[in-house]
N, C-alpha and C positions, 0 to 999 in steps of 0.2 A: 415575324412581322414586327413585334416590339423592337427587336436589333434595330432593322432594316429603318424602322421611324426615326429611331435614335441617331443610326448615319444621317439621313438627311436632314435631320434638325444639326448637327454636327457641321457637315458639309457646305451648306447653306449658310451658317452661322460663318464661317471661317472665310466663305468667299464676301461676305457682306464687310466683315472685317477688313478684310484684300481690299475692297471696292473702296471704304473711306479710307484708307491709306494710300491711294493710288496716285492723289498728285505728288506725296512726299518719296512715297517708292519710284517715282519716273526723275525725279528730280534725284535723287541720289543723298537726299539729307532732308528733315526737318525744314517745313519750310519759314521762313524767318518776316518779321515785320520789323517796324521802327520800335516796338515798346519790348520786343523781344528781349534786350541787353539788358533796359531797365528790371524788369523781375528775374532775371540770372545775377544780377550784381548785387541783390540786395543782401545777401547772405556774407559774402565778400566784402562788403562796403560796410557794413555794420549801421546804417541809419535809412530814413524812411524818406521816399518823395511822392508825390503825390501819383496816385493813379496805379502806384507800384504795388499789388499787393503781396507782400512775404510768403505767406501761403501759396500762391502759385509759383513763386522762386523758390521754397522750396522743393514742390514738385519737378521744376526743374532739375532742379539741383541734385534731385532722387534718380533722374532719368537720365544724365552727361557721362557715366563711364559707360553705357553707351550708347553714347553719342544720342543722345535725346528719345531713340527708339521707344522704349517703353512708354515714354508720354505720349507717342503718337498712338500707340496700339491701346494704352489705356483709354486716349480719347475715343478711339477707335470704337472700341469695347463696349464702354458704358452707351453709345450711341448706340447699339444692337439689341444692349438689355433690356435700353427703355422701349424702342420701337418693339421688342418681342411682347413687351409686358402690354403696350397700348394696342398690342392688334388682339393679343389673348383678352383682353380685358372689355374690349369690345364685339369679342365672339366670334373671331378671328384666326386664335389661337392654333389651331390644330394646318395651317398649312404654310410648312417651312416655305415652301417654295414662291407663297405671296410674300414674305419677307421677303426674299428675297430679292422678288421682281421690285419691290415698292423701293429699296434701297439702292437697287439698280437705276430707278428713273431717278430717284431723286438724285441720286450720283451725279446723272447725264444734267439734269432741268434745272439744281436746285445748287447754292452755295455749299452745300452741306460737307460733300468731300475738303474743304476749301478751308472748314472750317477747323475739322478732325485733324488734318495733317499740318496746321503752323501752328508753332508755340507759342498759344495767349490764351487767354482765359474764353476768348466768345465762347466756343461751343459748349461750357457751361451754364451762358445765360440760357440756351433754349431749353438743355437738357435739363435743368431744376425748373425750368413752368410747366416742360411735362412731369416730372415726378411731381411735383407740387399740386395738377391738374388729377394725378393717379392716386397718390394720400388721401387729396380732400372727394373727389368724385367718382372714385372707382374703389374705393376702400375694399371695401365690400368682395371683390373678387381677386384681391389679392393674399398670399400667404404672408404670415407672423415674418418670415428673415427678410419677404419681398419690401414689407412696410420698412424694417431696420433699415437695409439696404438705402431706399428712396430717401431715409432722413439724412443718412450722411452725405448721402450725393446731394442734397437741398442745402445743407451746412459748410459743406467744401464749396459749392459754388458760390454761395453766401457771401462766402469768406475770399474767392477769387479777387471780386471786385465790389466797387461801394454803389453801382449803379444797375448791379443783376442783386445786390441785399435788397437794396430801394422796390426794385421789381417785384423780387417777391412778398415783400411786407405788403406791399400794395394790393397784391392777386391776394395773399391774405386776408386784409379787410374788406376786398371784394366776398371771399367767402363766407365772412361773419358776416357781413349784411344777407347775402342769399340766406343763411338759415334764420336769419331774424322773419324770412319770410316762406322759407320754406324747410322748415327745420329736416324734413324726411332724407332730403338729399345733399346736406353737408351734417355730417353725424360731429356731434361735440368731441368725443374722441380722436378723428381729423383733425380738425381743427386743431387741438391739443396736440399732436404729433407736427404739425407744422410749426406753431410756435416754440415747441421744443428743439425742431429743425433749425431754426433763426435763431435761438439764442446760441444752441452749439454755434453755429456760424460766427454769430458776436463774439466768443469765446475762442474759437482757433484765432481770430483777428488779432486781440488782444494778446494771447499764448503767444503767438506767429512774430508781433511785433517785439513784445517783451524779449523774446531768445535771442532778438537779433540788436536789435536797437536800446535794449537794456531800460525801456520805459513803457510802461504802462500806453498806449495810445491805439488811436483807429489810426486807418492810411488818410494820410492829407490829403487833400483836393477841397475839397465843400464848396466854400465861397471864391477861392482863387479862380475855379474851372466857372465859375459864377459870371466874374469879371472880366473871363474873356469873353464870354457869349455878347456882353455887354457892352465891352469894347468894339466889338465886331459890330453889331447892329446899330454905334453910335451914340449910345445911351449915356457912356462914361464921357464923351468928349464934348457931350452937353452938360452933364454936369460939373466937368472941369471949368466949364464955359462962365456957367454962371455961378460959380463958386468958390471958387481960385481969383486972388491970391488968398492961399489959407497957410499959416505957419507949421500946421501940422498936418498937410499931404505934401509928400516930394515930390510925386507928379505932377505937379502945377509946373512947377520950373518947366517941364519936360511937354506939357501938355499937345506943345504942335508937333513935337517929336514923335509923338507913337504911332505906331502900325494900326491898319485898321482891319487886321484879320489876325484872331488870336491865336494861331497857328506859328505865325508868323513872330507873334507875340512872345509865346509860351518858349519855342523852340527855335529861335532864329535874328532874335532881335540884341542887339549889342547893349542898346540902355538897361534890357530887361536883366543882361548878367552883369552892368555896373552897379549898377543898384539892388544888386545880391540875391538875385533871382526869389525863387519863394521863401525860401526863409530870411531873406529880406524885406521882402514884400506882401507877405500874406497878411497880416492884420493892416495895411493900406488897403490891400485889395480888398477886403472883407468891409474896410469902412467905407468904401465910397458904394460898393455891391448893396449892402443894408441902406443908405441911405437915398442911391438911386431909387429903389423898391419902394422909396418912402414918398421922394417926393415925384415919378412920376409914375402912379400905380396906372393910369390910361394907357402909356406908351409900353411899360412894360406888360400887361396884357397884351396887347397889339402885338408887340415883342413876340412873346409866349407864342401867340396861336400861331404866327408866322412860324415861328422856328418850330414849333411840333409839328408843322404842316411838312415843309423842307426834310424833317427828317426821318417825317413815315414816309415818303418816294425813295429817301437815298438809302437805298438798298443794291447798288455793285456792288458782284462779288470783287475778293482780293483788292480791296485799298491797304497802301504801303508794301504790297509783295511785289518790293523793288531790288533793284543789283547796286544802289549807292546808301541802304541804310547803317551811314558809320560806327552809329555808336554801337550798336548791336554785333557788327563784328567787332569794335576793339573792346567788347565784352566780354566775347567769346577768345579770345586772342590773348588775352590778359590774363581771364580766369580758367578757362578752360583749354590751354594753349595746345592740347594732341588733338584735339577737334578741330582745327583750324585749315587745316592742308581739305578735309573731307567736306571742309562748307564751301570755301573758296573756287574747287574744283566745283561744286554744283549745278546744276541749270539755273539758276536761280543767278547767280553771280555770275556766272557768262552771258548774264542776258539775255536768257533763251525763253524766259516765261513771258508771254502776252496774253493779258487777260479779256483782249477786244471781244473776242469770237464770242467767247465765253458768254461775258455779258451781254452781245446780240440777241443769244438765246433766251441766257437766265433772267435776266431784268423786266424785259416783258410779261414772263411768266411768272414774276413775285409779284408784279401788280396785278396782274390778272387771279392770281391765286387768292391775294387780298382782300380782290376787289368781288370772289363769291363768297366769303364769308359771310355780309349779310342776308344772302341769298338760302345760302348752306342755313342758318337760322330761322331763316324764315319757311325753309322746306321741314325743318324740326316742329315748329310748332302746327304748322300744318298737319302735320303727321304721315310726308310724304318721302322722309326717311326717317332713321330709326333718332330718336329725342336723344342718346347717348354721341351721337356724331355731329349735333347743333347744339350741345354745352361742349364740344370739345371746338368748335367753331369759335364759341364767344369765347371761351376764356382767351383762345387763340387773338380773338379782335381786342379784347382787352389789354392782352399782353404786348402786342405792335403799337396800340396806345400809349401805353403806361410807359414803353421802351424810349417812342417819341418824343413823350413828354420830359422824362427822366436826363435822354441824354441828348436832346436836341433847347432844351431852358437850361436845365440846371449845367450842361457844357455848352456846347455845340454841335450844328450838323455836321457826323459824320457818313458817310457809307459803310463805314465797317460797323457800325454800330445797331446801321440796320439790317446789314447782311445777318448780322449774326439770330436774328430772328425771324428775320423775312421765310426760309424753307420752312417754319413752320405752318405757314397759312399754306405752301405745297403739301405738306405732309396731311397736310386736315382735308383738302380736295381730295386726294388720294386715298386717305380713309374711308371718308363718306362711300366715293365711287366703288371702294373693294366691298363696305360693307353695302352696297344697294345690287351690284353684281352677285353679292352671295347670297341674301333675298328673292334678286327674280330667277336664280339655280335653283333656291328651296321649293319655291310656287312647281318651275317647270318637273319640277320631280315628283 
């Protein structure tokens, strides 16, 4: 019997794997975005750009002789261990085969496959809120290597990007306020184990850049990615407005010149790479960003709530899993030039991926999944499910907050942005409903 549990934990485990690997196994490669080339080049290039974190270049870099595989199956992976450990942890544990199913729908309903199989850091952001939700509020039923574990996966993803660190320092100080009120259920120990998690993360950051770029630095972005939000919503070309001519901004000469979406801006626009792109530009950009903030703190609220509004709905799956993102193949083409015949040849580059259908289904169902969350909370305190699947709820609503806010102000609305946390308000539905289904089994028995 003991065998036979082991196979199907085994079993189970390995088709879950199969399953979030599925869009990159149909495609015939890894599937590729526009920032993909940026975090493969930065080991090659030897300097830093904004947004790029080293750390996951060189994950990549770990994963290219072959041919990127192992970072999809490591993605893969860690996504199985966490969901194992969140269903065991919530009392769940003992049946491979609701893994199973849960991973299966989410497959089907959810961005999650979507996320697992291209090369970027998303499926990091989700997978450290759950470990970070599993340290700090489920301590308690996990083993001594399960807590080590959780820290470095909290640290490596830390370290991916500067806007999943911002996330989880946040869900942090959300948990030091909880125990300032209820000290029972965030133990100091927790807590300590996650701040220990953050600083490692700060630490590969630092490491990660130093190896490569030969200086001591975080990954740039801050106020530049500041600038565009700003630019876009009109902020900046008001205050060029009324504040230009100034001898010390160059974009006044240029003021009627710029783009009015920072996109356009960042990655498309000719003035922006005559004027030396960010490392031309970032201490302008930084000074006009600090002092819009100054002088219209009205409009930039208004700002604010807009764009965190805009960017908790923009949750499509697959933005940028397109067949014309250049730089990303003459990354691959350059640096990694025996990988090139096997990406080219892909579905992906043939233009065979469309991700309409997809999102008919999924889209609907990330807001609707969102949109019980407070519901899922308020059935917790009631006490009309179990209270451990309504704190997995909030932290959840917390975390599609903290996301919105993060990288819908401090950058811009993306949809990949919100995809990449959007299946986890799926994944919280689906927990509640396994663990009330396994409830009204216990009563019938």
């Amino acid at each position: 019997m003991h065998t036979s549990w082991r196979l199907q934990w085994a079993l189970a485990t390995a088709f879950c794997v199969a399953l979030l690997m599925a869009p990159a196994l149909w495609n015939g490669f890894p599937l590729l975005q526009w920032d993909t080339g940026g975090y493969l080049a930065r080991w090659y290039e030897g300097y830093l750009v904004p947004s790029r974190a080293v750390v996951y270049g060189l994950i990549l870099n770990a994963g290219s002789p072959l041919s990127f595989w192992p970072v999809v199956a490591l993605q893969s992976a860690l996504t199985v261990w966490i969901a194992t450990l969140m269903l065991r942890t919530h009392g769940l544990g003992k049946r491979p085969w609701l893994l199973l199913g849960i991973i299966t729908t989410l497959t089907v309903v959810s961005t999650l496959p979507w996320l697992t199989s291209i090369l970027l850091t998303d499926i990091f952001c989700g997978l450290a809120v759950l470990a970070l939700y599993l340290l700090l509020m489920r301590a308690a039923h996990l083993w001594t290597s399960e807590r080590i574990g959780l820290v470095i996966l909290i640290a490596v993803a830390a370290a991916t990007h500067s806007a999943t660190f911002a996330l989880l320092a946040g869900l942090l100080i959300c948990g030091t306020v909880l125990r300032l009120f209820m000290r029972h259920r965030v133990p100091a120990r927790a807590l300590g184990h996650g701040v220990i998690a953050l600083a490692l993360g700060a630490a590969m950051v630092f490491a990660a850049d130093y190896a490569v770029a030969g200086r001591l630095a975080w990954t740039p972005g801050g106020f530049a990615l500041s600038f565009g939000r700003m630019l876009q919503d009109g902020i900046v070309t008001k205050y060029l407005d009324e504040h230009c001519p100034d001898p010390a901004l160059r974009l006044c000469r240029y003021k009627d010149e710029l783009p009015h979406d920072a996109d356009e801006w960042f990655w498309g626009s000719p003035l922006f790479d005559r004027l030396g792109r960010f490392a031309g530009l970032d201490d302008e950009m930084a000074t006009i960003a600090l002092r819009s903030l100054a002088a219209y703190p009205g409009l930039q609220l208004e700002s604010a709530a807009t764009d965190t509004a805009r960017q908790l709905i923009a949750v499509h799956t697959g933005e940028g899993v397109l067949d014309t993102i250049w730089h990303t193949y003459r990354m691959i083409e350059l640096h990694t030039p025996r990988l090139a015949p096997a990406m080219h040849a892909a579905r992906q580059q043939q233009g065979e991926i469309s991700l309409a259908a997809v999102n008919d289904l999924q889209y609907p169902l990330a807001l609707a999944a969102m949109a019980l969350l407070p519901l899922l909370m308020l059935a917790a305190w009631r006490g009309t499910i179990a209270a451990g699947t309504g704190e997995f709820a909030a932290t959840v609503a917390l975390a599609l907050l903290g996301n919105a806010f993060i990288c819908g102000v401090l950058s811009n609305p993306h949809d990949r942005y919100g995809a990449r946390v959007a299946w986890l308000a799926v994944f919280a539905v689906f927990l509640a409903a396994a663990h009330r289904h396994g409830e009204r089994r216990k009563k019938l028995n």
